[in-house]
C-alpha positions as CSV (number, residue, x, y, z in Angstrom):
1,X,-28.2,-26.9,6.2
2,X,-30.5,-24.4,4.1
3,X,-29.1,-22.2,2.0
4,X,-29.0,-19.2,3.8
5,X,-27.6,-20.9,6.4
6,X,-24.8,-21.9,4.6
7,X,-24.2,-18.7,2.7
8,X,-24.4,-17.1,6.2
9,X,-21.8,-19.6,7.6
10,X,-19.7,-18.9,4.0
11,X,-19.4,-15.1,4.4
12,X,-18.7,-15.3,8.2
13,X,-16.1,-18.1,7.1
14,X,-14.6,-15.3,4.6
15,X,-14.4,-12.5,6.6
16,X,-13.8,-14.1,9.4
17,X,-10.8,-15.5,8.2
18,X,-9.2,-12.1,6.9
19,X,-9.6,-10.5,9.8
20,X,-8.1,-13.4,12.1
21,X,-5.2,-12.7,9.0
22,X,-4.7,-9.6,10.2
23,X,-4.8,-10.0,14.1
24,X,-2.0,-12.7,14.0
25,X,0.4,-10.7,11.4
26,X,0.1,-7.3,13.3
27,X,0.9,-8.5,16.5
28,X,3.7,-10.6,15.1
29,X,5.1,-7.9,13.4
30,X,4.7,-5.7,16.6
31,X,6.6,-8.7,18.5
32,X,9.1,-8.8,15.7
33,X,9.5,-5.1,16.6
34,X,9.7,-6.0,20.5
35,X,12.0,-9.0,20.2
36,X,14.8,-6.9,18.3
37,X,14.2,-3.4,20.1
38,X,13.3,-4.0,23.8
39,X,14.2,-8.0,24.2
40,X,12.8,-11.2,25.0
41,X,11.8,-10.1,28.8
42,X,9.5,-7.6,27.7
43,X,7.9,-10.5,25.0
44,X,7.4,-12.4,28.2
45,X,5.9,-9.6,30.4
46,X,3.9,-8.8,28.0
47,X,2.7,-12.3,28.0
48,X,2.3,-12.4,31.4
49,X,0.1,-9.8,31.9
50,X,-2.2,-11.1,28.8
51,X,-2.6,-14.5,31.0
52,X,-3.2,-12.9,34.2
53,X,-5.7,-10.9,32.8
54,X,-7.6,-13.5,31.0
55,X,-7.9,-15.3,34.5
56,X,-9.5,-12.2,35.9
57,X,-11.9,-11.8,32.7
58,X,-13.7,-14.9,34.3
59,X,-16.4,-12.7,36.1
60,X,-17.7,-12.6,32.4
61,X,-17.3,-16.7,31.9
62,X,-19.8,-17.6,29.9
63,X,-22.0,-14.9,30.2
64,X,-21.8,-13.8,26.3
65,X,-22.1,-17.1,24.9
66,X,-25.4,-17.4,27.0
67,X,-26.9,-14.4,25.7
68,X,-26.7,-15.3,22.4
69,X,-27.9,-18.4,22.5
70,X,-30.6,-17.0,24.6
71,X,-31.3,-15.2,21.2
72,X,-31.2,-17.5,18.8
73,X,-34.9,-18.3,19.1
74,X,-36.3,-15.0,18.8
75,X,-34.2,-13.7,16.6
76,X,-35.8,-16.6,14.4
77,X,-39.1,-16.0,14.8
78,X,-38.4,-11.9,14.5
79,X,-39.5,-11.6,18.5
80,X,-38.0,-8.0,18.7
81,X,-39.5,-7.6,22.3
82,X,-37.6,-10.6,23.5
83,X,-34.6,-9.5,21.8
84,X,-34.4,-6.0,23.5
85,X,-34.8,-7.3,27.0
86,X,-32.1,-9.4,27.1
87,X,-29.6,-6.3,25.6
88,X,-31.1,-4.1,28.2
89,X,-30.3,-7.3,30.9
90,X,-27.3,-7.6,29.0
91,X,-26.4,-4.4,29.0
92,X,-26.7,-4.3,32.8
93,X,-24.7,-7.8,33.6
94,X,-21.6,-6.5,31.5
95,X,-21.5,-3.0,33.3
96,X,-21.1,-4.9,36.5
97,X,-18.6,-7.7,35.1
98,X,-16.7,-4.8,34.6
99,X,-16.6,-3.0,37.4
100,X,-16.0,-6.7,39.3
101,X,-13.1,-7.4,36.7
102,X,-11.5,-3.7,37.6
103,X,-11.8,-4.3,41.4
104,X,-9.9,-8.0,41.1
105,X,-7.5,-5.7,38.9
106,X,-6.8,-3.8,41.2
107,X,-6.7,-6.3,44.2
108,X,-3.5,-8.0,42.0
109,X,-1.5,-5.1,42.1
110,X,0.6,-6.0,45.3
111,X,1.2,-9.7,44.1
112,X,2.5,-8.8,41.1
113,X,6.1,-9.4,41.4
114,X,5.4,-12.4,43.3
115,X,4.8,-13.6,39.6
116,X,8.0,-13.1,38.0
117,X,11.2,-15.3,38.6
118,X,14.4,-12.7,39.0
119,X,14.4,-9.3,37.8
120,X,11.5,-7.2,35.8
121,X,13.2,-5.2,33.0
122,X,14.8,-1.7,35.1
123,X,12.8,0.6,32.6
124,X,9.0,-0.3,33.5
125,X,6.9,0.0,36.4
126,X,5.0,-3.5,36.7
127,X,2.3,-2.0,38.5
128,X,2.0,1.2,36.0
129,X,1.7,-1.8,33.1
130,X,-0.9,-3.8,34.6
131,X,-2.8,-1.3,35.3
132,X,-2.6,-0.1,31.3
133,X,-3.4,-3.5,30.3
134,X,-6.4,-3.9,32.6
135,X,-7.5,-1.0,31.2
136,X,-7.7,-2.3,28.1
137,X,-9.7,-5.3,29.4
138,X,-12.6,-3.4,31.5
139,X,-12.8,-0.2,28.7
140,X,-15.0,-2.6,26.5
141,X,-17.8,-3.6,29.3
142,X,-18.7,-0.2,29.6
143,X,-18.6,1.3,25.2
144,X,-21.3,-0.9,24.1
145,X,-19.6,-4.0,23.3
146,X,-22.8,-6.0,24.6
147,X,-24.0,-4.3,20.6
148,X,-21.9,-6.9,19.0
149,X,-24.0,-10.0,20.0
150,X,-26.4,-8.8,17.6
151,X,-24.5,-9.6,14.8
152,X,-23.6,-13.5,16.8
153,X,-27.3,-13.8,16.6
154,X,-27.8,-12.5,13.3
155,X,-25.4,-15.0,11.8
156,X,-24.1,-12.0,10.5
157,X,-20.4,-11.6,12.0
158,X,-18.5,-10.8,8.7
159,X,-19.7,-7.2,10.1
160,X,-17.9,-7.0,13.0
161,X,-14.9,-8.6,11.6
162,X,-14.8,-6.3,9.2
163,X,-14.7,-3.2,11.6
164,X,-12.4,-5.5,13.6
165,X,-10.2,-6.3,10.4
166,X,-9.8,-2.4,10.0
167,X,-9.2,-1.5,13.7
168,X,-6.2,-4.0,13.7
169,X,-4.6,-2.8,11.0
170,X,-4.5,0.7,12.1
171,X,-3.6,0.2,15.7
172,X,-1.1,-2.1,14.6
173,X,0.9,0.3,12.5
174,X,0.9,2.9,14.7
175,X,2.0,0.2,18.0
176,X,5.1,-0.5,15.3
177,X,5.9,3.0,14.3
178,X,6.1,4.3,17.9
179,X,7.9,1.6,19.5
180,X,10.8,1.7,16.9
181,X,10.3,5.5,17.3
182,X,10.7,5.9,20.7
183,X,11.8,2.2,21.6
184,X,9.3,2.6,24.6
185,X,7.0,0.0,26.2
186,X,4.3,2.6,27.8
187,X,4.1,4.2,24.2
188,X,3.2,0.7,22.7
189,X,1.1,-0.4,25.1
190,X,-0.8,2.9,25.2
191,X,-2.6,2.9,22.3
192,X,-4.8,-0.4,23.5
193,X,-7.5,1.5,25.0
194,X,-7.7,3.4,22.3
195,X,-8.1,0.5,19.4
196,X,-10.2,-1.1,21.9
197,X,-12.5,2.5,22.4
198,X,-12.9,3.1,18.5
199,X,-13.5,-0.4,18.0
200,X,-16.5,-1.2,20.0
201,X,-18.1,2.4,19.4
202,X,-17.8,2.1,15.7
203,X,-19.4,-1.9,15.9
204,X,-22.3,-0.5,18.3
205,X,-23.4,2.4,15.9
206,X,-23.3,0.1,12.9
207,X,-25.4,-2.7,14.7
208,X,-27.7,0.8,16.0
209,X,-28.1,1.3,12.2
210,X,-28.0,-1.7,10.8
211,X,-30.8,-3.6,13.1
212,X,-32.7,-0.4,14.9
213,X,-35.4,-2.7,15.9
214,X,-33.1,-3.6,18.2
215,X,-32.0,-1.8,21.3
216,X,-32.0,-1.8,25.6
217,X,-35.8,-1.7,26.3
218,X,-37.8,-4.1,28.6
219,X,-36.9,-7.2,31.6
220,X,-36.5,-10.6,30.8
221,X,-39.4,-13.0,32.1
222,X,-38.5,-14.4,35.8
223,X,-37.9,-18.4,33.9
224,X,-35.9,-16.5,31.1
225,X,-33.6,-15.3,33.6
226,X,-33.6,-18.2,35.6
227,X,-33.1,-20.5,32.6
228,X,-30.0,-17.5,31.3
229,X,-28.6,-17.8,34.6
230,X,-28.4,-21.6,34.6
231,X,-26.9,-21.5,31.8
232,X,-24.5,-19.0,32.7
233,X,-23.6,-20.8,35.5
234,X,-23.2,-23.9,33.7
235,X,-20.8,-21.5,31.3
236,X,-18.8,-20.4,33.7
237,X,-17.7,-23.3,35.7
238,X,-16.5,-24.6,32.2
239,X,-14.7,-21.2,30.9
240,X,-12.5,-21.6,34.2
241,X,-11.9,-24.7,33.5
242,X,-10.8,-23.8,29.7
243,X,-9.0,-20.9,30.9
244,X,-7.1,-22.2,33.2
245,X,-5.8,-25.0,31.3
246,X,-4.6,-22.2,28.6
247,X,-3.6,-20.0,31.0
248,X,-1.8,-21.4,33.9
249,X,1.2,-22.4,31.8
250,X,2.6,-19.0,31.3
251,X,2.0,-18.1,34.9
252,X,3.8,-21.1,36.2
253,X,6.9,-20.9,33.6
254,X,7.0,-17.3,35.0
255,X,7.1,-18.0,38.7
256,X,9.3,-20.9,37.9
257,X,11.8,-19.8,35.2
258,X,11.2,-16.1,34.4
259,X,10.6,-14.0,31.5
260,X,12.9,-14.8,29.4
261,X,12.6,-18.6,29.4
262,X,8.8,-17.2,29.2
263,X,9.4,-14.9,26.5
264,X,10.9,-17.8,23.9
265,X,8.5,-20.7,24.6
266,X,5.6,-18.5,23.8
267,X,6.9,-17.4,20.5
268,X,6.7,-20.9,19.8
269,X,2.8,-21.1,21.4
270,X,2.9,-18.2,19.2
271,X,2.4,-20.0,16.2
272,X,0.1,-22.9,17.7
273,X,-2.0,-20.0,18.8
274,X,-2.3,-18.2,14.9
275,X,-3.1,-21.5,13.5
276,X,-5.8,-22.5,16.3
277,X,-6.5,-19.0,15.7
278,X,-7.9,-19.8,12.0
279,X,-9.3,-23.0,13.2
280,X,-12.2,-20.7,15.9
281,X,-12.6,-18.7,12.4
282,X,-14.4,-21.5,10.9
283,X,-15.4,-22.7,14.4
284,X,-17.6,-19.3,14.8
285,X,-18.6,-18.8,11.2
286,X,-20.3,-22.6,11.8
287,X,-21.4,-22.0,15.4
288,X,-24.4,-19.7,14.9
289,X,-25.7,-21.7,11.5
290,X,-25.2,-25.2,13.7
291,X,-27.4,-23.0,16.6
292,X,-30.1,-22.2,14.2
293,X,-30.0,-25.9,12.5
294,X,-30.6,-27.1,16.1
295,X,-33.8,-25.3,16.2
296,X,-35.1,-26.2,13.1
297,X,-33.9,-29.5,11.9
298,X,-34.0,-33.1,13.3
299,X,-31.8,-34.5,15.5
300,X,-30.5,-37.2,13.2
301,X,-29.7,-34.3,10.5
302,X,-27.9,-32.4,13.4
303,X,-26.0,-35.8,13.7
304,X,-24.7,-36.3,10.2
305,X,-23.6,-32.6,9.8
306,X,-21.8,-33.1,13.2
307,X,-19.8,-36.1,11.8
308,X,-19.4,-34.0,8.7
309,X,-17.7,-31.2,10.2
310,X,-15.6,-33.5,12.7
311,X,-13.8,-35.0,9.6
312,X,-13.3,-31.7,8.1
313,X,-11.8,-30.4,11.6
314,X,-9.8,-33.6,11.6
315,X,-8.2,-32.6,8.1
316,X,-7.4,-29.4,9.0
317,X,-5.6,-30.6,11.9
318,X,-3.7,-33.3,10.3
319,X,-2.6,-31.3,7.9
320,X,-1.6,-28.4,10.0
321,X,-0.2,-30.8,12.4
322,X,2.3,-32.2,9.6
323,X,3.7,-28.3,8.6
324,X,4.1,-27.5,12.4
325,X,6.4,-31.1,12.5
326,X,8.6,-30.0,9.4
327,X,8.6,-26.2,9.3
328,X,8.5,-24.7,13.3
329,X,12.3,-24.8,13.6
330,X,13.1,-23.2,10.9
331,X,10.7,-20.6,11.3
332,X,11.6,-19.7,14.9
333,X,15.2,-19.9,13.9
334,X,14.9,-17.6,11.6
335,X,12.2,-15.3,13.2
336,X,13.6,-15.6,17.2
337,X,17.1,-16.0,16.1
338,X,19.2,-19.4,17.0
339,X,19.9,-18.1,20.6
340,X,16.2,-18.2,21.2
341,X,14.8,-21.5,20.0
342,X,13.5,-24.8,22.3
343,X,14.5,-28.2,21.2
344,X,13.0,-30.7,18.7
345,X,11.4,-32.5,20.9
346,X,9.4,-29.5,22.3
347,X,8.5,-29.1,19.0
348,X,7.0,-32.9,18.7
349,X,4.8,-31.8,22.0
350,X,4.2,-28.9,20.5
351,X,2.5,-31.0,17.5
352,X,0.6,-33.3,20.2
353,X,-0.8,-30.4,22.2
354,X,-1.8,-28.9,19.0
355,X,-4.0,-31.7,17.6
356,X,-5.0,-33.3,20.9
357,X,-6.4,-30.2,22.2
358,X,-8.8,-29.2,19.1
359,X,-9.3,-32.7,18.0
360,X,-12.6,-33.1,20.2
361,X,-13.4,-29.0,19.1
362,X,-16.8,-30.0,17.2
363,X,-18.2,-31.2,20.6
364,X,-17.9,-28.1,22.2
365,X,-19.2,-26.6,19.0
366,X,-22.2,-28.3,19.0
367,X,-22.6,-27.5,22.9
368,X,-22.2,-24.4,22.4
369,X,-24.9,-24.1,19.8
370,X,-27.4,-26.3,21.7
371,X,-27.0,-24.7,24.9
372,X,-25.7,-27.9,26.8
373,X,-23.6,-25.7,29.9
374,X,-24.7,-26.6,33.0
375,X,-24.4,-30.6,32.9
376,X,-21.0,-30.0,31.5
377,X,-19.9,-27.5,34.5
378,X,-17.8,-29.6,35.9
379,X,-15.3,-31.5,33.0
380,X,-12.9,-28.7,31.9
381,X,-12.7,-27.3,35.8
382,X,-11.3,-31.0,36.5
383,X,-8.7,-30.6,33.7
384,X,-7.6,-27.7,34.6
385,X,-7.0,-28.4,38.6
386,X,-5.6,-32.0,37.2
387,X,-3.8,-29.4,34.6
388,X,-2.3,-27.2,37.2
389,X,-0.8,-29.6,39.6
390,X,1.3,-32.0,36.9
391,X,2.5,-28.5,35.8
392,X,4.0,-27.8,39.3
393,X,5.2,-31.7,39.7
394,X,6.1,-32.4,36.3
395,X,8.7,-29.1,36.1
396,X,10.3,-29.9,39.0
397,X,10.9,-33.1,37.5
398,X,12.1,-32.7,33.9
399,X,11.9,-28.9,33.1
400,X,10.0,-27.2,30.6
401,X,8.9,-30.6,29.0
402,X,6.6,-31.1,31.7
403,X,4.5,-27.6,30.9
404,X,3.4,-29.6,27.6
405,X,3.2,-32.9,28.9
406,X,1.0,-32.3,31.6
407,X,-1.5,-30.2,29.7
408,X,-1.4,-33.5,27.0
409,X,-2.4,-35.8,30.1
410,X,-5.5,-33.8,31.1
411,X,-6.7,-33.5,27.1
412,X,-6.0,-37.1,26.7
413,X,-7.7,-38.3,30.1
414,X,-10.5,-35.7,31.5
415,X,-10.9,-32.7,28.8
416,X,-12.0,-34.8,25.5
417,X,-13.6,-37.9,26.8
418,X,-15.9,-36.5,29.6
419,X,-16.7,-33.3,27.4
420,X,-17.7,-35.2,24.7
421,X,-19.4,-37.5,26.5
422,X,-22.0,-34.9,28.1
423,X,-22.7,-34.1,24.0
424,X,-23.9,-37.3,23.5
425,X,-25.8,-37.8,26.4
426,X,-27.9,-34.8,26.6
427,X,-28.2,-34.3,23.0
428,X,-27.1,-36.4,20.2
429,X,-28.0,-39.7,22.3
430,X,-27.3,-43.6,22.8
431,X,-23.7,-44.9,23.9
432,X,-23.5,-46.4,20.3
433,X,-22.4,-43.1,18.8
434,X,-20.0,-41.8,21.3
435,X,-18.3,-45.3,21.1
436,X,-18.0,-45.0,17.2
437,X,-16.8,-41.7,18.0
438,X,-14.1,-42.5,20.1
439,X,-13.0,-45.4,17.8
440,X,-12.7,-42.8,15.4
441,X,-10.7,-40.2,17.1
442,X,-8.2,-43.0,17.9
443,X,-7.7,-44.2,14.4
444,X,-8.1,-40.6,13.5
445,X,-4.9,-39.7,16.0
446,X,-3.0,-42.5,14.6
447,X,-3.3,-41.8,11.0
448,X,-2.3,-38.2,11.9
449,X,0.6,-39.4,13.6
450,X,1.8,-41.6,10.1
451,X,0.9,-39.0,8.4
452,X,2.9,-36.1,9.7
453,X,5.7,-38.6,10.3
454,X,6.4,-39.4,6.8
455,X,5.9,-35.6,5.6
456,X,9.0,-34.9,8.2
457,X,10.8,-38.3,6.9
458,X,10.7,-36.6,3.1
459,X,11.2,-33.2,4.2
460,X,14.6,-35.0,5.6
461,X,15.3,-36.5,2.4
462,X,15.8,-32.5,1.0
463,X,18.1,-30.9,3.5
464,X,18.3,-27.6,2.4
465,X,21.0,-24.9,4.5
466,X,19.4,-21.9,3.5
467,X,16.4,-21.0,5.9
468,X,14.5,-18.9,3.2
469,X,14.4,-21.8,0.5
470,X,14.7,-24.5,3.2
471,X,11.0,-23.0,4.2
472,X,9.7,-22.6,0.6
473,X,10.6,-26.1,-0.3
474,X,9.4,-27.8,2.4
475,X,6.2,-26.1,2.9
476,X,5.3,-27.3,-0.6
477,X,6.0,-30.7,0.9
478,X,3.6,-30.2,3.6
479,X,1.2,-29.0,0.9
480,X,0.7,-31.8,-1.3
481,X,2.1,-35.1,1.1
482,X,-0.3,-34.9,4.0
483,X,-3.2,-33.8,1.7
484,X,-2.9,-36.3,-0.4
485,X,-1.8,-39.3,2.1
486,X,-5.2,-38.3,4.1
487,X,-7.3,-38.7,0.9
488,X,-5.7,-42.3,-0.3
489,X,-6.6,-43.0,3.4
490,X,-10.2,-42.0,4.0
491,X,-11.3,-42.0,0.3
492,X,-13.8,-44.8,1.0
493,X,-14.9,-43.6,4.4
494,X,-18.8,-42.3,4.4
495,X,-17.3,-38.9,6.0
496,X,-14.9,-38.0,4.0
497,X,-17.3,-38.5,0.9
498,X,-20.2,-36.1,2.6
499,X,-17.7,-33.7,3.6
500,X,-15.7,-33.6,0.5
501,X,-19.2,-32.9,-1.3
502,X,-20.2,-29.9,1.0
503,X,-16.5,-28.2,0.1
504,X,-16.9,-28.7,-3.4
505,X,-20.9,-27.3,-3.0
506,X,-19.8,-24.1,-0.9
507,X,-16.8,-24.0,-3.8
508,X,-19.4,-23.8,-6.9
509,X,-21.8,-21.1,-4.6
510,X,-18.5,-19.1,-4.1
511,X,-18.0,-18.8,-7.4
């Protein structure tokens, strides 16, 4: 990786990473706010309406990702002709997604309480709230959001993050202040549209200034936009496929158990969700810099930074894996309240779904930033259908359990193998490799498994009563035991000593 391409993917890393800070602690202090003023229904409405709606955001499946890799290439060789044509096509695609997404919107609104199991809270309008929330979904196809790909391509998104970083924080305070104000749900919800407004006017008139080279002028070649649409296409079938298998748990648990059962477990996905949430901050900081290495390096290169950054994905998870294992009770016990807390052995599940399902995230990296869409259309579409009907059979069968379960099966058996697979094949080649990597996800899922086991088996060994100390103690625990268990394990591995040589190179150019 050259050096700008590094110091790119370090600063988007950095930034990246403050602002995903800030997006998981002002929501959960708004849902803090939520929990203990309106109650754990509205939590699960709330919910609710976020998966419904990112079902209906499918009409844009795919279509951003394709865009910017669509500019990858001319942004390289400073093509600013190419460059405008697709924001003026892109432009034009996202008005109509919009308008598409608003008229599905707006199709839901009779089936809405089809959706919920018993009784909606007696204050709210279900209708009046979808519609709020939709609004907040369509407002950004038509203020320029299309602008922000610039930055994608640019391998400069620390500047949107930033305006995104400052966005949050406002919106957030003023979502917290009102609802404990006026201890309404339209007031809260309200202010969406706005945040969501400011935010993509500000981005747009900072890219205007930033790049003005760039802006809506010109048509894309006829075999550009065949070869965009392909690989929209390709996109799309897969962004189903991913947002379904997401998505369609909340919507089933809803139907099937209500808002309240709703409400709880997703505090708990809560948390899976921050920390994946910090996981796609170094995902995207890497994405654009892997993009541009695709263009200009060898494949073989390409090949030994993707076994780089699989081990350092791999550590993460382990790692993160072992603190969800020891510290989620407590957490929720003390942030949910006893009355409102799953069992333990959600909580092992809970681990499983949270490594499984990011384990195999560098292959979709790397798909991502080669452009490999359409041969893959079909993988994450057959985990998701597979997904959605051992959701329906498994929790008639053994309850909540089977929401987890189910969604483990179709990781484990469809989602990671075949999408992996379609890596190797169209790109980093021969059967050789994709069985060494297989061999090493399995003995990386099994160290992972010893690994966090122990952490918990020592973190028994200090039973502390108090929650507040009981956390302290044992997250130190998870600091230094699986950390230093994974190094005695890989220390001799090839990966772990070409990975643990990039972290300490990007350490010395940080400081």
């Amino acid at each position: 990786m050259s050096e700008s391409r590094t110091k790119n993917t370090v600063r988007n890393l950095y930034w990246g990473t403050w602002a995903k800070f800030i997006s998981i602690l002002t929501p959960f202090i708004t849902r803090t706010a939520m929990i203990y003023v309106l109650g754990m229904r509205y939590v699960g409405l709330d919910s609710l309406f976020v998966s419904v709606l990112n079902v209906l955001s499918l009409a844009e499946a795919g279509f951003g990702e394709a865009l910017v890799f669509s500019m990858y290439e001319p942004m390289a060789k400073h093509d600013a002709k190419a460059v405008n044509a697709l924001l003026a096509f892109y432009r034009k695609c996202y008005r109509i997604i919009g308008i598409v997404i608003l008229a599905l919107g707006i199709c839901m609104l009779p089936f809405l309480n089809f959706l919920v199991k018993g009784d909606v809270p007696a204050e709210v309008n279900m209708r009046i709230l979808f519609c709020i929330h939709l609004l907040n979904t369509v407002i950004g196809y038509f203020t320029f959001a299309y602008r922000g790909s610039i930055f994608q391509a640019q391998q400069r998104v620390d500047i949107s993050k930033r305006i995104t970083l400052l966005i949050k924080i406002v919106s957030s305070i003023i979502q917290t202040a009102l609802l404990i104000a006026y201890r309404n749900y339209y007031v809260y919800i309200l202010v969406g549209p706005l945040a969501t407004t400011a935010q993509n006017l500000i981005i747009a008139n900072v890219a205007k200034k930033q790049y003005p080279e760039f802006y809506c002028e010109g048509m894309i070649e006829g075999d550009e936009k065949k070869e965009v649409q392909d690989k929209v296409a390709g996109l799309f079938f897969q962004k189903i496929g991913n947002i379904v298998l997401t998505s369609v748990d909340t919507v089933v648990i809803s139907i099937f158990l209500g808002l309240e059962v709703l409400g709880i477990y997703n505090g708990y996905y809560y948390v899976i969700i921050a920390l994946v949430g910090f996981i796609t901050v170094i995902e995207n900081a890497m994405i654009p810099s892997i993009g541009n290495s695709i263009v200009m390096e060898s494949k073989e290169k390409n090949y030994r930074d993707f076994r780089k950054f699989h081990f350092l994905i791999i550590w993460i998870l382990t790692w993160w894996s072992a603190c969800l294992l020891c510290l989620l009770q407590p957490f929720m016990e003390l942030w949910q309240g006893k009355e409102n807390m799953l069992s333990f052995g959600m909580v092992i599940l809970f681990c499983f779904y949270f490594y499984l399902h990011h384990a195999g995230d560098i292959t979709y990296m790397y798909k991502e930033a080669a452009g490999i869409w359409w041969e893959g259309r079909y993988y994450a579409l057959l985990a998701a259908i597979e997904n959605l009907i051992l959701n329906i059979i498994l929790l008639q069968i053994i309850g909540l359990p089977g929401i987890l379960i189910s969604t483990i099966i179709a990781i484990i058996t469809v989602h990671t193998p075949y999408g992996s697979w379609i890596l190797f094949k169209n790109y980093l080649g021969v059967k050789k490799k994709f069985v060494l990597y297989l061999k090493r996800m399995l003995l990386y899922l099994v160290i992972a498994v010893l690994i966090s086991s122990f952490t918990y088996g020592v973190c028994i060994l200090v039973p502390i009563k108090n929650l507040w100390f009981r956390l302290i103690i044992h997250g130190g625990i998870c600091i230094i035991f699986p950390n230093l268990i994974f190094i005695v394990c890989y220390w001799k591995l090839d990966d772990f000593q070409v990975a643990w040589k990039y972290i300490i190179g990007i350490l010395r150019k940080k400081c």
